[in-house]
C-alpha positions in Angstrom: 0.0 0.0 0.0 3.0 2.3 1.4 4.8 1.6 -2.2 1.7 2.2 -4.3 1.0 5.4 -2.4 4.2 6.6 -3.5 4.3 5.8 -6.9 1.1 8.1 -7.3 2.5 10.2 -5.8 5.4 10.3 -7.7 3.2 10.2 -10.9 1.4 13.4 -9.5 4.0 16.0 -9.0 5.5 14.3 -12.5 2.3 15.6 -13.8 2.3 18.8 -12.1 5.9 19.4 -12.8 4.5 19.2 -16.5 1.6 21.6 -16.5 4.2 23.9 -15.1 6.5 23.5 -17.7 3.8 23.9 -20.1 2.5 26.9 -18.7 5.4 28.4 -18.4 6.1 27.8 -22.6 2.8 28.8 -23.3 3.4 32.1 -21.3 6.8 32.7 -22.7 5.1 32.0 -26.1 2.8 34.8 -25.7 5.3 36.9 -24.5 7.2 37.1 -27.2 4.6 36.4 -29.7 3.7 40.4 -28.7 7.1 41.6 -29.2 7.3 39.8 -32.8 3.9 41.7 -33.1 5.4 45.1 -32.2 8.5 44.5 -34.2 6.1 44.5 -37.1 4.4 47.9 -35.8 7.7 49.5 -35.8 8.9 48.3 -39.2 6.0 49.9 -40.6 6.9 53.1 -38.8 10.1 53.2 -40.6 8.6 54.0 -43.7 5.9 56.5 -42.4 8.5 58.4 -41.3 10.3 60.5 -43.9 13.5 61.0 -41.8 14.6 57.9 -40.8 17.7 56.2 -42.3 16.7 53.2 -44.2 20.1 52.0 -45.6 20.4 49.8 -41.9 17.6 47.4 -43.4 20.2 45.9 -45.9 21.8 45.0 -42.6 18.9 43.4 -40.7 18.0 41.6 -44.1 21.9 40.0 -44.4 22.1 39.2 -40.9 18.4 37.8 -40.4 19.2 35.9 -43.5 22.2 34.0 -41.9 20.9 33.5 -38.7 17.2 32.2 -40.4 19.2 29.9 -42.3 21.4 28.7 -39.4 18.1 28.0 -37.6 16.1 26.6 -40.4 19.1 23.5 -41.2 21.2 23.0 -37.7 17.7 23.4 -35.4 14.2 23.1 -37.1 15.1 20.6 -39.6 16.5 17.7 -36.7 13.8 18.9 -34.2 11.3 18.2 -37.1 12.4 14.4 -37.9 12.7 13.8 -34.1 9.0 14.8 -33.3 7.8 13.8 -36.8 9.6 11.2 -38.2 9.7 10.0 -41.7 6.6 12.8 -42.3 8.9 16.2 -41.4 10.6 16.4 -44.8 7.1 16.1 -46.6 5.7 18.4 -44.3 9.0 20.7 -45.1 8.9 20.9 -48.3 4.8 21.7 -48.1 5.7 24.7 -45.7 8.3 25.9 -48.6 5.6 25.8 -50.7 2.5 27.2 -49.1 4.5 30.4 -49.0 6.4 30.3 -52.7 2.5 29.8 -54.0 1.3 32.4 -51.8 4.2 35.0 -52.5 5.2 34.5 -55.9 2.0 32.7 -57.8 -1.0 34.4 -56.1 0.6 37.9 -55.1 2.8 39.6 -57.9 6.5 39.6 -57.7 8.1 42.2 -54.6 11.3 42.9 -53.2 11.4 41.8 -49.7 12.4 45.1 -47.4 12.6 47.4 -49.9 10.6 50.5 -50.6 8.5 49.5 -53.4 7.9 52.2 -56.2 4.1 53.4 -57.1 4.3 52.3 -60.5 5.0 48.4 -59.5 1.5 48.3 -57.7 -1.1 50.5 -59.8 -3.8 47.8 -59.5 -5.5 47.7 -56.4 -5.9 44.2 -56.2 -2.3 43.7 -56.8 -1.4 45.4 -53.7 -3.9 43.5 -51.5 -2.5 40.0 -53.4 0.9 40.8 -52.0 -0.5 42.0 -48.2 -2.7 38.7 -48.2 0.7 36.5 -49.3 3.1 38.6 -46.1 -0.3 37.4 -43.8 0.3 34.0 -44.6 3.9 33.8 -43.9 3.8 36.3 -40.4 0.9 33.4 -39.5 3.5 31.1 -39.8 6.0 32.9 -38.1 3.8 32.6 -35.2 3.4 28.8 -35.5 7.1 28.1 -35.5 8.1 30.3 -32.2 5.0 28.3 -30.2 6.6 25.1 -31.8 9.8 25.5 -30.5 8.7 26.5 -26.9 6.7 23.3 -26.7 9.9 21.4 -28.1 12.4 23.4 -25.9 13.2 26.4 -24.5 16.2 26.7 -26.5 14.6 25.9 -29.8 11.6 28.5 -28.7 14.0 31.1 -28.4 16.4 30.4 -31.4 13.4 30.7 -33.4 12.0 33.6 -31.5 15.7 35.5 -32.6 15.1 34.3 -36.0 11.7 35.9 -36.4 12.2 38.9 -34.8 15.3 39.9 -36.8 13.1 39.8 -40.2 10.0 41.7 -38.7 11.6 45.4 -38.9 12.1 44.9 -42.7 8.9 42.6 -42.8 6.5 45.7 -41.7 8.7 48.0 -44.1 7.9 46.1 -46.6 3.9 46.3 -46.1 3.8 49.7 -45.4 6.1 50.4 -48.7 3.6 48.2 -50.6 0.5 50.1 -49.4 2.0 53.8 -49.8 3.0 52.8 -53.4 -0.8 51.9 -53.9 -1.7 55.1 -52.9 -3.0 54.6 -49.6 -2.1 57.1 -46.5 0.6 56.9 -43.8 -1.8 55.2 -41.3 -3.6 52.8 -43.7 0.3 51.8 -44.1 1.4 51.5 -40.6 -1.7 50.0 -40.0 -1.6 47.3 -42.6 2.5 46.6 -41.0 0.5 45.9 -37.6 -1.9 43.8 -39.1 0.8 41.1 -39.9 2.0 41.6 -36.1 -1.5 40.2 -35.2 -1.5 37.3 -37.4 2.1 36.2 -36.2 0.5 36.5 -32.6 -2.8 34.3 -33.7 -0.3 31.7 -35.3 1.3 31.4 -31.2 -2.3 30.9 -30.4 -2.8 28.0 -32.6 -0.4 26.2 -31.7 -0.6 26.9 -27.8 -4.5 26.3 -28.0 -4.4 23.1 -30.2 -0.8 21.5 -29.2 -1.4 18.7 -30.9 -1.0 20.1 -34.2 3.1 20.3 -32.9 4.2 17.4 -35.3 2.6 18.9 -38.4 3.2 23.0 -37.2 7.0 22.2 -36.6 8.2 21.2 -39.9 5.7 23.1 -41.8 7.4 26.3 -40.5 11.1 24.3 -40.7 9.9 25.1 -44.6 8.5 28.8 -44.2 11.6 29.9 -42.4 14.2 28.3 -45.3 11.9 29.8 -48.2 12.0 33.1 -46.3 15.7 33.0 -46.1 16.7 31.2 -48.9 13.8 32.8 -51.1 13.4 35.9 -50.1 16.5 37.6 -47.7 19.3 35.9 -49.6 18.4 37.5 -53.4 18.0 40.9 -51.5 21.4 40.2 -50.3 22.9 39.5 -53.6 21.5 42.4 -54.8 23.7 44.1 -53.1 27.2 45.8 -54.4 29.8 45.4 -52.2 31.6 42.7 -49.4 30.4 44.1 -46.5 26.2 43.4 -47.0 27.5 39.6 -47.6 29.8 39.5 -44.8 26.6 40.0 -42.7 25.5 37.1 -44.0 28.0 34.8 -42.7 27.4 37.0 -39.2 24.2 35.7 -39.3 25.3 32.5 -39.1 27.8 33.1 -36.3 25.4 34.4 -34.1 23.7 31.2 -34.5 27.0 29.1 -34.0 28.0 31.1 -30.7 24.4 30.6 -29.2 24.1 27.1 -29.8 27.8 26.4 -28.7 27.3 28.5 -25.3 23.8 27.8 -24.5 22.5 24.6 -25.8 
């Protein structure tokens, strides 16, 4: 009786210990699901406001790219076959996907971070094309740092560093898009923190229904290689000069040096 007493006993603080650690990644997910969402609000403001200094976007574009990438291979991708199994690289490839359709078949072709010129979106429904295709990858965005919190801390956070380093240019970019469609400074911002809320429901999906973790994992292992492979990198090469692509590889060595002294 003594023995069996204990064993519950042992199973319910197991079980507590648990909910705790849940709770805790489900708060921490939420957390920084906000900041993602405000990262997003203050992209936009960049372009609202005349007198800022755009040229340090080039940077944040070279340097998420790295990092994204470092993430995406060293992190997502073996987290992904170890909750998924033979299914993550299927479900990879379909998360690279979903966004290239999205971005580049649906929505007309845009330059990721870069003020976009009037011309290039005359057509209203253009312009909404491309804002619907930047929803659908911040959604995801939003998915992947809940995923990692519920795989690990350190996976949570890697990916949360990943994110957040693309968001300035992300909300640039919409607000860009919607001024060149002749739409006025606060549609614009506006429109940036509309993709900071659907990065923030994407964390709600995944902390609400946590048993979509095996498929929500390596579907945005995909979205975060197509953003940097697909989208930062050919705004990097764009680029004249060594210095832009030197970020690049600093990307990646932020990565290196955070998995090597706190993994």
């Amino acid at each position: 009786m003594a023995t069996f007493c204990t064993s519950a006993t042992a199973d319910n603080l197991r079980d507590q210990a648990g909910k705790q650690l849940f709770m805790g990644s489900f708060t921490t997910s939420i957390l920084l699901g906000l900041a993602a969402t405000a990262a997003n609000g203050f992209g936009g403001a960049v372009i609202v406001q005349k007198d800022w200094d755009k040229t340090y976007l080039r940077y944040f574009i070279a340097v998420g790219a790295g990092f994204m990438l470092g993430t995406a291979m060293l992190e997502m991708l073996p987290e992904s076959i170890r909750v998924s199994g033979p299914n993550a690289p299927l479900l990879l490839l379909t998360g690279y996907f979903i966004v290239h359709f999205f971005e580049h078949t649906v929505t007309s072709h845009f330059h990721f971070g870069e003020e976009t010129h009037k011309e290039e979106f005359a057509e209203t429904h253009r312009v909404y094309s491309v804002i619907f295709g930047l929803i659908i990858h911040t959604f995801f965005d939003g998915i992947a740092i809940a995923s990692g919190f519920l795989v690990s801390s350190w996976l949570g956070w890697v990916i949360f560093v990943a994110v957040i380093l693309h968001k300035v240019p992300e909300g640039f970019t919409a607000s860009s898009i919607m001024l060149a469609g002749g739409h006025s400074k606060n549609v614009a911002w506006l429109t940036s923190a509309l993709l900071g809320v659907t990065t923030f429901l994407g964390v709600l999906t995944v902390t609400t229904f946590t048993r979509a973790l095996p498929a929500g994992l390596p579907l945005s292992a995909g979205v975060t290689l197509y953003v940097a492979a697909s989208d930062l990198i050919p705004e990097v090469n764009r680029e004249r000069g060594i210095s832009v692509a030197l970020a690049v590889f600093f990307g990646v060595g932020m990565f290196l040096l955070l998995q090597h002294f706190f993994h």
